[in-house]
C-alpha positions as CSV (number, residue, x, y, z in Angstrom):
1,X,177.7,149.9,178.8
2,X,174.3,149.0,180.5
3,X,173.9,150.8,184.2
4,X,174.9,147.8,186.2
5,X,178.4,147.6,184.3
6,X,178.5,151.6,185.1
7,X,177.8,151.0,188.8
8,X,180.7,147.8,188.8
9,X,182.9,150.3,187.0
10,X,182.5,153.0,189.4
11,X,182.8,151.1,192.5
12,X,185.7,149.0,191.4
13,X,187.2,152.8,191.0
14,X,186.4,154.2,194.1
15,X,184.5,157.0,191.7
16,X,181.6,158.7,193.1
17,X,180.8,161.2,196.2
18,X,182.2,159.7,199.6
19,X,180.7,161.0,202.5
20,X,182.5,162.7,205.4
21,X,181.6,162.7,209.0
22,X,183.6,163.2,211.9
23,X,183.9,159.6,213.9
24,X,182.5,161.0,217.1
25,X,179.5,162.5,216.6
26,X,179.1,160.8,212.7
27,X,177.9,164.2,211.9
28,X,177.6,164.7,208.0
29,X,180.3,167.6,206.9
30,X,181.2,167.0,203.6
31,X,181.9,164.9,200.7
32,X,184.9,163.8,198.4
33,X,184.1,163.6,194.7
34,X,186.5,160.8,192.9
35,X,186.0,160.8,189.0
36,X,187.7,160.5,185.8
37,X,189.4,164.0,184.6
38,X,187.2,165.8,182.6
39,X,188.1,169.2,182.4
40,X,186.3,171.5,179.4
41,X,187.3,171.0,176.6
42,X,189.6,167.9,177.3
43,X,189.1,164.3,176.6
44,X,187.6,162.0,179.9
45,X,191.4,160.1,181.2
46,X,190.7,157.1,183.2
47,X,194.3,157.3,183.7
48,X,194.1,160.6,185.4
49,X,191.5,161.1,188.1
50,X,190.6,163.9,189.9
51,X,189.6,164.5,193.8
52,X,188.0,167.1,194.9
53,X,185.9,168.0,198.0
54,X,183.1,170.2,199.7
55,X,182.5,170.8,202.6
56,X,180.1,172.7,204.9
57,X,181.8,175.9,206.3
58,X,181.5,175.1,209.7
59,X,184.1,172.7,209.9
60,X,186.4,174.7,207.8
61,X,189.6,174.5,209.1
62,X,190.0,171.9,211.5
63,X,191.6,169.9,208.5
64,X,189.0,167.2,208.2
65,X,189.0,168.2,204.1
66,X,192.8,167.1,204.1
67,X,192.4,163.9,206.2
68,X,189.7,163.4,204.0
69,X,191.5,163.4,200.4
70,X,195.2,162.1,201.8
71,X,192.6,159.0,202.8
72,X,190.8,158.8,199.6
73,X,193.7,159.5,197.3
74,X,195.4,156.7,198.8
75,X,193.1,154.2,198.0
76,X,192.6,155.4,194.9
77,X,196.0,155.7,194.0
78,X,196.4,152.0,195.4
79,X,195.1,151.4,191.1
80,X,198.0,150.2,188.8
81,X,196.7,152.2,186.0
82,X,196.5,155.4,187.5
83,X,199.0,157.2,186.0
84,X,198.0,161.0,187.7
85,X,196.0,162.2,190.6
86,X,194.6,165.7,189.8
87,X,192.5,168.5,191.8
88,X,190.7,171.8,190.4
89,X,189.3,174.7,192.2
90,X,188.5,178.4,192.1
91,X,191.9,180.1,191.8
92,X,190.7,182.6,194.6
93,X,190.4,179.2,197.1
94,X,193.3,179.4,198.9
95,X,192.6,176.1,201.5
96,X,191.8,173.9,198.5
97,X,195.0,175.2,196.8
98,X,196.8,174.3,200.3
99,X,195.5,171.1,200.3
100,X,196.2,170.0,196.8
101,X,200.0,171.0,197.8
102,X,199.7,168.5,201.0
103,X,198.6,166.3,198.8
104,X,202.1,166.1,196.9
105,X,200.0,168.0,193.7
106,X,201.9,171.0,191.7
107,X,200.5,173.7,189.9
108,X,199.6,172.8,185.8
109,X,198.0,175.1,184.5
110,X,195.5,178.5,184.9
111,X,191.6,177.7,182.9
112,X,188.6,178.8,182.7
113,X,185.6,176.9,184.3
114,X,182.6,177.0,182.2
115,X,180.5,174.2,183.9
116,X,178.5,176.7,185.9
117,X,177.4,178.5,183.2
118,X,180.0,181.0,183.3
119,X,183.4,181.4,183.5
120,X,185.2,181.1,186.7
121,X,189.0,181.2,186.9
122,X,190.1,178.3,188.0
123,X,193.3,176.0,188.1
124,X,194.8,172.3,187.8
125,X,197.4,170.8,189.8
126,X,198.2,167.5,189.6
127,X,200.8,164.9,190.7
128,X,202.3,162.1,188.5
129,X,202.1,158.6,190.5
């Protein structure tokens, strides 16, 4: 696929980082990541995509990350053939773990995440649309 079909692909999708500000001040806090699941050693599902976010600590807690991914997930969800909308994080993060519950997600499975170079322990929950 050349890069202009990549970047139809990934707009028609919704994949890519989204940008977060907070509508009064349009300061920058964050971003929501929408792609494919990919998790090591797994095959990419187009059927199955995954939403994560990251945000600066500062506005930690005033639930801008949830308003943010119930948002998102909508839209993205809004696709026929997503079949699964999935979230991963460090199994020590608590608030993303909270947040992946709001977002209607259940616990799949404990992994280890090797993307940084070594391995964190991480999990997968997921919700089946």
């Amino acid at each position: 696929m050349d890069e202009e079909g990549s970047q139809d692909l990934y707009e028609k999708n919704y994949w890519g980082l989204w940008q977060v500000t907070v509508k009064d001040t349009e300061a920058f806090i964050g971003y929501i990541l929408v792609k494919p699941l990919n998790i090591p050693n797994e095959l990419l599902d187009v059927n199955n995509i995954e939403i994560g976010w990251r945000f600066k600590q500062e506005s930690w807690g005033h639930g801008y990350a949830t308003e943010a991914a119930e948002a998102v997930s909508e839209k993205v969800t809004e696709q026929k053939n997503i079949k699964i909308l999935s979230a991963t994080a460090d199994a020590t993060n608590d608030a993303s773990i909270r947040i992946m519950e709001k977002l209607g997600m259940s616990f799949v499975k404990n992994y280890n995440d090797k993307t940084q170079g070594t391995d964190v322990a991480s999990v997968l929950y997921s919700k089946v649309l």
